[in-house]
C-alpha positions in Angstrom: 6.3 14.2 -11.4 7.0 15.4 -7.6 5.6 14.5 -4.4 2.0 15.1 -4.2 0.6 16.8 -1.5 -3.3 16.7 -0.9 -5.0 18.3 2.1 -7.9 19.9 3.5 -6.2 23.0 4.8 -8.7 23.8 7.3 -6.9 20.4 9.1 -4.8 20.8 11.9 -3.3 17.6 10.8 -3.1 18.5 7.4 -1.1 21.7 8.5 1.2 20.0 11.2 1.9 17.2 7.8 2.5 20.3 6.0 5.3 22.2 8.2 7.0 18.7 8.3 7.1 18.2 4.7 9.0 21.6 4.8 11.3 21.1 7.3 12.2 18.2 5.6 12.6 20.0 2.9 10.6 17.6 0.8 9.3 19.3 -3.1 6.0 18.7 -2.8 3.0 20.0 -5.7 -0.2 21.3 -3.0 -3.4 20.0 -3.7 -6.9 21.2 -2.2 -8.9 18.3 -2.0 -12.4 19.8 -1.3 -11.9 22.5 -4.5 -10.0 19.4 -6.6 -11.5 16.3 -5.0 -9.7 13.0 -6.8 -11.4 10.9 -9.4 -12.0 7.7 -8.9 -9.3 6.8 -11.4 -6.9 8.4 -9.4 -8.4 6.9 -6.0 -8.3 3.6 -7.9 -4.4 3.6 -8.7 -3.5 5.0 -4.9 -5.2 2.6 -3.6 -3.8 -0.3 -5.4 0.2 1.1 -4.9 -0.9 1.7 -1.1 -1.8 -2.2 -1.0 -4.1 -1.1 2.1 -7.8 -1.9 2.7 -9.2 0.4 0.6 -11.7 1.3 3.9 -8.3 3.1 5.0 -8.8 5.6 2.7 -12.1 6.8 4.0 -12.1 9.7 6.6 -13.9 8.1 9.5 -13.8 11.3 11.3 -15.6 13.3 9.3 -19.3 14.4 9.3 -19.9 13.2 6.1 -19.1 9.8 6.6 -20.9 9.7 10.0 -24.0 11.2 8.1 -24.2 9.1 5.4 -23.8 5.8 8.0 -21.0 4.6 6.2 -19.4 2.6 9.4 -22.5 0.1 8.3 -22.3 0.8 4.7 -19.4 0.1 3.4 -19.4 -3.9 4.7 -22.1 -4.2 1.6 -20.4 -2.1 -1.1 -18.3 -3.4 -3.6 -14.7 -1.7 -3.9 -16.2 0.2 -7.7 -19.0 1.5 -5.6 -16.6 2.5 -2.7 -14.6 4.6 -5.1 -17.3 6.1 -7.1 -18.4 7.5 -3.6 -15.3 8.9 -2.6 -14.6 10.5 -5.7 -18.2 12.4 -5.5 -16.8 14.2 -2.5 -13.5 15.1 -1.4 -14.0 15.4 2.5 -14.8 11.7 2.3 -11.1 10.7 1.9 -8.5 10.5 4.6 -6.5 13.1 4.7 -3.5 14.2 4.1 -2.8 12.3 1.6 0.6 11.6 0.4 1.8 10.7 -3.3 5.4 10.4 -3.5 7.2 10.8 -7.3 8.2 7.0 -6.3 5.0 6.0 -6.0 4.4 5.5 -3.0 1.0 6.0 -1.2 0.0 7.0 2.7 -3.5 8.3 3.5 -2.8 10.2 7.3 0.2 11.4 8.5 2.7 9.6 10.6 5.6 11.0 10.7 7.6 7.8 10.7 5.7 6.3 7.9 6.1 9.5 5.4 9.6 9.6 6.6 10.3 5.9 5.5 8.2 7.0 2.2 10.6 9.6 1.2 13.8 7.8 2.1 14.2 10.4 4.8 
């Protein structure tokens, strides 16, 4: 399994994540995350080898999550309901979204934090 890649790539930060992976010269599998969005199965097991919050993998900057007042939201919903919603659209997760073959999980890019990710 390689590095997994997963990006809107309309993002500029998705893009600038992009170039770096590259230059780093990191093998990475590309993955569209509006035409593929993630399951929640696959939400479910990132989240747990991220050991973040799993509100740290909601894209608080988006429309979608401003539309459907998920800021207030998501302090009732229980962590099944919070991944069955983010698997029913892909724009609702932070992105990018890194997967390394070590398993290894970072929603956003930092440059320090992928670095440290990919033994880089």
């Amino acid at each position: 399994m390689s590095t997994q890649f997963i990006e809107y790539p309309k993002c500029t930060t998705c893009r600038k994540a992009k170039v770096w992976l590259q230059e780093q010269g990191v093998d990475f599998t590309d993955r569209h995350i509006a035409e593929q969005a993630p399951t929640a199965e696959e939400l479910k097991g990132w989240w747990q080898q991220s050991g973040l919050p799993l509100k740290k993998f909601f894209n608080t900057c988006g429309m979608k999550y401003r539309e459907l007042n998920l800021a207030a939201r998501l302090k009732e919903m229980s962590e099944d309901e919070m991944l069955a919603l983010l698997a029913t659209d892909g724009m609702l997760v932070k992105r990018p979204l890194l997967v390394t073959d070590s398993g290894k999980v970072i929603p956003g890019f930092k440059a320090e934090s992928w670095s440290a990710a990919l033994g880089k």
